[in-house]
C-alpha positions in Angstrom: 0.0 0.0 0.0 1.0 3.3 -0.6 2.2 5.6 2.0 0.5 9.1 3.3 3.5 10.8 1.7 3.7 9.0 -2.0 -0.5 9.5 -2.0 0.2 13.0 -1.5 2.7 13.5 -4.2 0.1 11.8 -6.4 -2.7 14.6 -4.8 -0.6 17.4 -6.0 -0.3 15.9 -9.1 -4.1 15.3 -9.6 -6.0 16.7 -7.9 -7.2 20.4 -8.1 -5.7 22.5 -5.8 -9.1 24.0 -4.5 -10.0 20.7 -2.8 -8.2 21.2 0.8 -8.4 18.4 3.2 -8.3 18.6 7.1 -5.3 16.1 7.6 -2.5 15.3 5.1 -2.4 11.5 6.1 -4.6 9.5 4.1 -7.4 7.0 5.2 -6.9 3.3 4.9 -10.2 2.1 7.1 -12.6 3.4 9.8 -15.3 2.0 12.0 -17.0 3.1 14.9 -15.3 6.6 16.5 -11.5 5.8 15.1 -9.7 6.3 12.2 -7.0 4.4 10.5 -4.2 5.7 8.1 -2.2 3.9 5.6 0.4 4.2 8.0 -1.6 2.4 10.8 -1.9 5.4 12.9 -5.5 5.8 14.8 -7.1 8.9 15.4 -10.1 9.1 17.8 -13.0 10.3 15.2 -14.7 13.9 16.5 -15.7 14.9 13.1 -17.3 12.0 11.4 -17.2 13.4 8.1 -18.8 16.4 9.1 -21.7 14.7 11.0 -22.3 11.9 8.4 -20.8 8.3 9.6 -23.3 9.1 12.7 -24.2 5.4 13.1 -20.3 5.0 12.7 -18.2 3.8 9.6 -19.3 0.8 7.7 -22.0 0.4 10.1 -22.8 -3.2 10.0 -26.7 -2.6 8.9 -25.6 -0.7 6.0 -22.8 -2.7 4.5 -25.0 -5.7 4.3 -27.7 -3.4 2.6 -25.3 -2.1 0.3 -24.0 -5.3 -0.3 -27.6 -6.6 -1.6 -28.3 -3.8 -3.4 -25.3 -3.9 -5.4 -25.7 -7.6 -6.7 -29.5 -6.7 -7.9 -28.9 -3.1 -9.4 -27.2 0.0 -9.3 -29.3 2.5 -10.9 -32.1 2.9 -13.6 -33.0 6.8 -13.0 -36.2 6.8 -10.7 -37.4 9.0 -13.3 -37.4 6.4 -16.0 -37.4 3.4 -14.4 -38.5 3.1 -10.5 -38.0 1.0 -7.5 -39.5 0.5 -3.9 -36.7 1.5 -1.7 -36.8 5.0 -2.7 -40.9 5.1 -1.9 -39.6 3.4 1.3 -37.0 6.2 1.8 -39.4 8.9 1.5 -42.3 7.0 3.9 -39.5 6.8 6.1 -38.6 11.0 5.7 -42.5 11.7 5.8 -43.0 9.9 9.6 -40.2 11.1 11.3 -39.9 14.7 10.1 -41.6 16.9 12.7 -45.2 18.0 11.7 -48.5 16.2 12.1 -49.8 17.2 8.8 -49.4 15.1 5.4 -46.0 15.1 3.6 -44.4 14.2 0.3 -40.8 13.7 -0.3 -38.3 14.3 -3.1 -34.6 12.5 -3.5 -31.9 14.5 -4.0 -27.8 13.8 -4.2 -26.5 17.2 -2.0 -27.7 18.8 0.8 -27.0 21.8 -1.6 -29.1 20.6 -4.0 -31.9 19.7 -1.5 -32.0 23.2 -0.2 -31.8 24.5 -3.9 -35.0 22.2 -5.0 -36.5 24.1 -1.6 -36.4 27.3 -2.8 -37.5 25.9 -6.3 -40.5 24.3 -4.3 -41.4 27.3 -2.1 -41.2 29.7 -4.7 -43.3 27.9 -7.0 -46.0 26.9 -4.7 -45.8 30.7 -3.4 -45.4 32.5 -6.8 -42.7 34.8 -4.9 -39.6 35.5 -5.2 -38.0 36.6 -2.2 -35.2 34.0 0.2 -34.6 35.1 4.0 -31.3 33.6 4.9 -29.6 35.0 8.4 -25.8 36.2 9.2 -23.7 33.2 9.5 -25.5 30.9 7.5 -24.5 28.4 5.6 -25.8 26.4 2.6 -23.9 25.2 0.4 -21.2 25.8 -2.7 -23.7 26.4 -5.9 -24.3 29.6 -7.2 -27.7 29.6 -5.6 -26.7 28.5 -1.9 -23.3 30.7 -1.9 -25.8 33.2 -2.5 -27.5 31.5 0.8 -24.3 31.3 2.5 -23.0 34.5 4.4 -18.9 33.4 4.5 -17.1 34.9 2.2 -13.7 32.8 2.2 -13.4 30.0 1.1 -17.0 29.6 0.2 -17.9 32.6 -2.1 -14.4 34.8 -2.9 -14.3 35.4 -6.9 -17.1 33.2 -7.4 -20.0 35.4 -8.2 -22.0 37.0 -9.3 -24.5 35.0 -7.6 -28.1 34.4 -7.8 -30.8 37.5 -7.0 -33.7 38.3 -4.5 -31.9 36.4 -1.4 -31.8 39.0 1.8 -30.0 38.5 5.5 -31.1 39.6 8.1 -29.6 39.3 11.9 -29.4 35.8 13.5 -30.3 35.3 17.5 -26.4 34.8 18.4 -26.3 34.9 22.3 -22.8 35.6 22.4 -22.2 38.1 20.4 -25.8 39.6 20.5 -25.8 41.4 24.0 -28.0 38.1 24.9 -31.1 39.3 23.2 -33.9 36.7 23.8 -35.1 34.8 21.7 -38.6 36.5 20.8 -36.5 40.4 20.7 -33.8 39.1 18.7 -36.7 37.7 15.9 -38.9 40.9 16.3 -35.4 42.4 15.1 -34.8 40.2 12.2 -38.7 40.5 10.7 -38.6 44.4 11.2 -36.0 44.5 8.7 -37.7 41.5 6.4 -40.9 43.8 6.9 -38.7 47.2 5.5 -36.4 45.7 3.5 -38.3 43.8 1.2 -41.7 43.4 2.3 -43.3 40.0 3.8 -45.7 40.0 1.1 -42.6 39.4 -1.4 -41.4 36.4 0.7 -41.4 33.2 -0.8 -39.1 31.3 2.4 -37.5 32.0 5.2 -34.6 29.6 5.8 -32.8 29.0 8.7 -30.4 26.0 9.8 -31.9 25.5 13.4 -28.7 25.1 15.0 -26.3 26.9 12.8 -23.3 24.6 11.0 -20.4 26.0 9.3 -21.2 29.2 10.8 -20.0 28.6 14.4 -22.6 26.1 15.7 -24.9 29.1 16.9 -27.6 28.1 19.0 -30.1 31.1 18.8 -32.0 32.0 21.6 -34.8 30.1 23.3 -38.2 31.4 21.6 -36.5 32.9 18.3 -37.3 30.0 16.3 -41.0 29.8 17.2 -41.2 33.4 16.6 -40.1 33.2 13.2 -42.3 29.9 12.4 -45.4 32.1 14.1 -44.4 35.0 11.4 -44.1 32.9 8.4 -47.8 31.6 9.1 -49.1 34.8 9.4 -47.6 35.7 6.0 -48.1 33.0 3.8 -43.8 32.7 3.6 -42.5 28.8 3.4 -40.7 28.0 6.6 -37.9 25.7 5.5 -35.6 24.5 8.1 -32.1 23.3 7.1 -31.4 20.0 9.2 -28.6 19.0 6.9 -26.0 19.2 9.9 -28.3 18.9 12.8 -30.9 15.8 12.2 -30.7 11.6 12.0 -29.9 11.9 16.0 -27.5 14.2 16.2 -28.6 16.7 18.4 -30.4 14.3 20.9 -33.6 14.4 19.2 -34.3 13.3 15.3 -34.5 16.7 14.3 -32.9 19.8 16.1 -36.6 22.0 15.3 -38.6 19.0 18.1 -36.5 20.8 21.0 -38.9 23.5 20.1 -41.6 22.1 18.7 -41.1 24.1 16.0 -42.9 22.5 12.7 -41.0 23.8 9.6 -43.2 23.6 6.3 -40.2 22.0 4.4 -37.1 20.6 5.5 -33.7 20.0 3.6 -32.0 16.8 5.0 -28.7 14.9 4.0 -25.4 14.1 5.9 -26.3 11.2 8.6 -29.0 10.2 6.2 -27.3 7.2 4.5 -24.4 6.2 6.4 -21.7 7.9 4.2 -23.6 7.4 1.2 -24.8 10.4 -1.1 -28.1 11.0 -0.5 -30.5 14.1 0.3 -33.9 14.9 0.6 -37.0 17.5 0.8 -39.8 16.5 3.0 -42.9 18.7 4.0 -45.8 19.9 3.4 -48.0 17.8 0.6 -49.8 21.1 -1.0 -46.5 22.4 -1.2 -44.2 19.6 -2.7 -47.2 18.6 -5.1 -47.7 22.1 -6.2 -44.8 21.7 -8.8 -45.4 20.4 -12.4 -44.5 16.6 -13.0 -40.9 16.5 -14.4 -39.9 20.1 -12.4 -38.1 18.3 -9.4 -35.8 14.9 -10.1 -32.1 14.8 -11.0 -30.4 11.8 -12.9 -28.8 10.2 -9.9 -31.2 11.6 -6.9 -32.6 8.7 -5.0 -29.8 6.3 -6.6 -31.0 2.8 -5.2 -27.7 1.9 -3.2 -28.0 5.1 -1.1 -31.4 4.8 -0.6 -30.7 0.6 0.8 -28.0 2.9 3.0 -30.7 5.4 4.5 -32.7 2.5 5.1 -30.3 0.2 7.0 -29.5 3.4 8.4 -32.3 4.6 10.0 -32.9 1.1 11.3 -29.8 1.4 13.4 -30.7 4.7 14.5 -33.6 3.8 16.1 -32.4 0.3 17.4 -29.6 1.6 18.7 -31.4 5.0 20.1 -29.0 6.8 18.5 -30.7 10.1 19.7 -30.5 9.3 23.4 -26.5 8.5 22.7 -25.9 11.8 21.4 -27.6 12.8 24.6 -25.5 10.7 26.8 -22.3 12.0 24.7 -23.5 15.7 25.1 -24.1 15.3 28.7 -20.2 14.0 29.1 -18.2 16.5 26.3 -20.2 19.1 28.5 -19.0 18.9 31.5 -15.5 18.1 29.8 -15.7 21.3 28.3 -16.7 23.7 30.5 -14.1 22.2 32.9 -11.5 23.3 30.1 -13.7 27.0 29.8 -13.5 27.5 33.6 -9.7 27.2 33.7 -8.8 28.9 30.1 -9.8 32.7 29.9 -9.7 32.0 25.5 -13.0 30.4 26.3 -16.0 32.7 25.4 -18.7 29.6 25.2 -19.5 25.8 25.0 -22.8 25.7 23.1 -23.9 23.2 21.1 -27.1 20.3 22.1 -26.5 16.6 22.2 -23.7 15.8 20.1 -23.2 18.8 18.1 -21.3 21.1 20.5 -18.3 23.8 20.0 -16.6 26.0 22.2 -16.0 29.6 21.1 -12.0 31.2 21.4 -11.4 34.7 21.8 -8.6 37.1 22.8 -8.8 36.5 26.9 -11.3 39.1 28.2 -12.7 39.9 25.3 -15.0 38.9 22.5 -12.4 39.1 20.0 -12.0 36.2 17.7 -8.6 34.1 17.9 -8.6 32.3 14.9 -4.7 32.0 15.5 -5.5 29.7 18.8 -8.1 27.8 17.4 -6.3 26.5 14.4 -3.2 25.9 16.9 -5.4 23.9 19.4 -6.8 21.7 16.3 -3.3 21.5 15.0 -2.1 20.3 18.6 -5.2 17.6 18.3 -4.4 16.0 15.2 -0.6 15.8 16.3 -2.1 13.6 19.0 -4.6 11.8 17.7 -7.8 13.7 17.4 -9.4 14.7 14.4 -11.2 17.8 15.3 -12.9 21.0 13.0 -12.4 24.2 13.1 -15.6 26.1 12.0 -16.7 30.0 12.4 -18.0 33.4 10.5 -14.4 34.5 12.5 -12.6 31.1 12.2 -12.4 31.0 16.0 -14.5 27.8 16.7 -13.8 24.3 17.2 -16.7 22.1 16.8 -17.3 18.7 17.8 -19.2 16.0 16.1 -18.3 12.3 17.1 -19.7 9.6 15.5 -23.2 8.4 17.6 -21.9 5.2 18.0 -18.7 6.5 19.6 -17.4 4.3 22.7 -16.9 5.5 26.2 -12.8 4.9 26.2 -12.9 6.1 22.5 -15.2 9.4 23.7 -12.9 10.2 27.1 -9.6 9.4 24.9 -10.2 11.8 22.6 -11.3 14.6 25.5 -8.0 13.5 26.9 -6.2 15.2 24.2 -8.5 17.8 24.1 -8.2 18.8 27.4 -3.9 18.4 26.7 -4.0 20.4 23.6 -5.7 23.2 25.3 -3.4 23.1 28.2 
């Protein structure tokens, strides 16, 4: 087998250099929270491919699936030619998406193309043209959700223009927000929606419940019903991003349930498939079926491998209860953490729910971001044996995001180095 050093000669030679990876080593196997290089080095696994191996790496369930799959068929199109499991995928979507009301689904490959065919969907069933999107967000790398997306670098620099009639307005951010509550801090955000372009223009308001890329921002108790209450009143499509925060990850199946907060749509992907592509939009039934036959599909959206994976996926995640372990981890990285915040002035915040958690880094005694000590203290982690992220409008946040089927030693290993790298 090749070594980390010869496959990265090879990269160079390649690979485009606008693909950056976190580590330079290069993966031979993974399972569970650890993985292995071609070297044989472990690392304990807090990122799990940004929140997508959450019922671990080559999850038993899933290979078998896969396996099956793969000996009947690969792909037809579901637009030319279809097949049960993706029905069975979008039953699946329809029940445990939050919202008593009847639901349709659609397949997608991206969770940047699921929250593209959202704003296809809302404005057609709307006949408006008008996005919401809030400061921080993010939504993906096509023209439409960099437009979405409020980070300039790496996401956006040189790559526009970008699409039209998208607005941001403020985001609840506790932190940095003079700890508005939740129902001030959305009274601010829909006063400027209401000046700025007028609810009656509003097609959706989209909002990632728990925010990813953009520092894991947990708005304010009451800002997310708020919002929900607003887009009722004004006919606007509610569509909550759960591409990062649902399949378990934040201790419930969906981060909106801590609220009770039914969106009208809701873009899903990541954890969905066990490391397979896959996405989806699931909500309302008057809203999914307003669009013409042929306006939603894609040629490999719903490809019948990843939708055997979501499946055997979503099996393990409830056998398993999945959503009470990222409780259980939550519960244990917190108190870790705020052990390390206590002691470490750089410490602003821990936030996060469940197993989606980040602590903030500043300048001590300030709110000034320290990108500079943030990148060091996930360059110290790797060194030993942690794969960590660094995530953050300001760079200055390391996030968390273990594999749900992460063990004990593995999970107090890895806050072992934590806790050393910070020291």
């Amino acid at each position: 087998m090749a070594s980390s050093d010869e496959l990265h000669k090879r990269r160079q030679a390649a690979v485009a250099r606008g693909v950056g990876s976190t580590v330079t080593s290069y993966v031979d196997r993974a399972a569970g929270g650890t993985i292995t290089d071609v070297e044989g080095r472990e690392w304990i696994d807090f990122a799990a491919g940004i929140a997508v191996s959450n019922v671990g790496n080559a999850a038993p369930r899933v290979v078998a699936a896969v396996r099956e799959q793969v000996e009947r068929f690969t792909h037809t199109c579901f637009m030319v030619a279809p097949y049960e499991s993706y029905v069975a995928v979008c039953e699946q979507l329809n029940a445990l998406t939050p919202g008593g009301f009847e639901k349709r689904s659609a397949l997608f490959n991206s969770g940047a193309e699921a929250v593209e065919n959202a704003v296809k969907i809302a404005r057609h069933a709307t006949g408006r043209p008008a996005v919401v999107v809030f400061d921080h967000a993010y939504h993906g790398r096509t023209n439409l959700t960099m437009a979405l997306t409020a980070k300039n670098m790496p996401y956006k620099h040189r790559f526009g223009p970008f699409a039209g009639e998208v607005y941001r307005v403020p985001m609840s951010y506790p932190l940095r927000d003079g700890g508005l509550d939740g129902a001030t801090a959305a009274a601010r955000a829909i006063e400027t929606v209401e000046k700025q372009v007028g609810a009656e223009n509003v097609a959706a308001l989209l909002i990632e419940p728990i925010q990813g890329e953009g520092g894991f921002v947990v708005p304010a108790p009451g800002f997310l019903p708020a919002l929900r209450e607003w887009a009722t009143a004004t006919g606007a499509v509610f569509v909550a991003d759960e591409i990062q925060t649902g399949f378990c990850r934040t201790g419930d199946w969906f981060a909106c349930e801590h609220e009770g907060v039914e969106p009208d749509l809701v873009t899903l992907a990541k954890g969905i498939a066990g490391g397979l592509p896959l996405a989806a939009v699931t909500g309302r039934a008057e809203l999914m079926d307003a669009v013409h036959v042929g306006g939603l599909g894609g040629t490999y959206g719903g490809n019948p491998v990843a939708c055997a994976a979501a499946l055997a996926s979503i099996e393990t995640m409830r056998e398993l209860d999945l959503a009470a372990a990222a409780r259980r981890i939550g519960s244990v990285m917190t108190s870790r953490l705020r052990a390390i915040a206590e002691r470490d002035p750089r410490v602003a915040e821990v936030r996060g729910r469940g197993a989606m958690l980040a602590v903030e880094i500043v300048r001590p005694g300030t709110l000034t971001p320290d990108p500079t000590a943030t990148a060091a203290v996930s360059a110290a982690c790797q060194a030993a044996g942690l794969l960590t992220l660094t995530c953050g409008t300001y760079g200055n946040v390391l996030r968390f995001l273990p594999p749900l089927v992460i063990s004990d030693d593995e999970l107090a290993r890895g806050l072992d180095i934590l806790d050393a790298a910070f020291a």
